[in-house]
N, C-alpha and C positions, 0 to 999 in steps of 0.2 A: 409703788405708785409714785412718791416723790423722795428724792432724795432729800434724806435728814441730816446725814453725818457732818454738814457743816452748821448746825443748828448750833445756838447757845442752849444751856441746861436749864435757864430759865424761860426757852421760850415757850415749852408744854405747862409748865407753870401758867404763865401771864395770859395763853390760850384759854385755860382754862376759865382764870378769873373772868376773860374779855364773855366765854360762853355763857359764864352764869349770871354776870352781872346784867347781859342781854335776857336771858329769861327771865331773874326777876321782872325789868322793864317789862316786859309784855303780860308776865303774871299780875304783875300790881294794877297796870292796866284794866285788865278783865276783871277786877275784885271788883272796880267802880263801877263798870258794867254791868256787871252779872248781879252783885251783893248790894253795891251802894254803899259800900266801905273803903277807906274812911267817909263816915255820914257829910255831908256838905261841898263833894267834891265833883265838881263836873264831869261827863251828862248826867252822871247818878244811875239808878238802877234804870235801865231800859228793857221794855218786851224781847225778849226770845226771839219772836216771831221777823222780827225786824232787822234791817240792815245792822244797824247797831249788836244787836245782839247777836246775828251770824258772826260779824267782828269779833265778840268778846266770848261766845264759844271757842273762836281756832287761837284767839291771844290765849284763853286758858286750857286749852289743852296742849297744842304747842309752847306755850311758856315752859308748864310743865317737863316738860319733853324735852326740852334744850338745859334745863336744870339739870337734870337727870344726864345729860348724855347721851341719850337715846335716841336714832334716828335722825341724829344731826343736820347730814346735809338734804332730807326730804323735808323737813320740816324748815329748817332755812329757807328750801325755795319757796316754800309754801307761806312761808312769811313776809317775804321778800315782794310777794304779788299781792297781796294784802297791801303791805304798805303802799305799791305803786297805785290802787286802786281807791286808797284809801286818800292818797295825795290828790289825785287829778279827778276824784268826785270832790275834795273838801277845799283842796288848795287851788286847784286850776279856775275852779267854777266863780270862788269868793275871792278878789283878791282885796278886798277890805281885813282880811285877817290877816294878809300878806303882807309887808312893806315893801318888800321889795319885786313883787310884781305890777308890772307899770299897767296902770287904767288905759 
């Protein structure tokens, strides 16, 4: 599918660190969510039933899942729209949390 042979021998290395260090972010994520661990960190444990927690079911299952290696690039896209939906409900709507979106 893509030509490798002019890769450096470090770059599946540094790939790898880039994919797991991404999942943890997303797993640690969903711990706050889902557990409310670590205790005092915002939002904290949120309803299942709710947007929030449809968020922190696909952060920890896909986190998982990009840790692992598994199902890489569905699970990337499937994150990737998360995030956009997650930006333009939180980020587009509020720009007092923004500075740099103008009033």
């Amino acid at each position: 599918m893509f030509d490798t042979t002019d890769r450096s021998p470090w770059s599946g290395r540094l790939l790898s660190v880039l994919r797991v260090m991404t999942g943890l972010l997303f797993f640690s994520h969903s711990l706050v969510k889902l557990f409310g661990f670590p205790p005092g960190e915002p939002p904290g444990q949120v309803p299942i039933l709710g947007l929030y927690g449809a968020a922190a079911l696909i952060e920890f299952v896909c986190g998982a899942l990009v840790i692992l290696g598994l199902f890489t690039r569905p699970v990337a896209f499937l994150l990737s729209g998360q995030m956009a939906v997650a930006y333009f409900l939180l980020g587009w709507t509020t720009p007092e949390r923004h500075r740099s979106v103008p009033e």
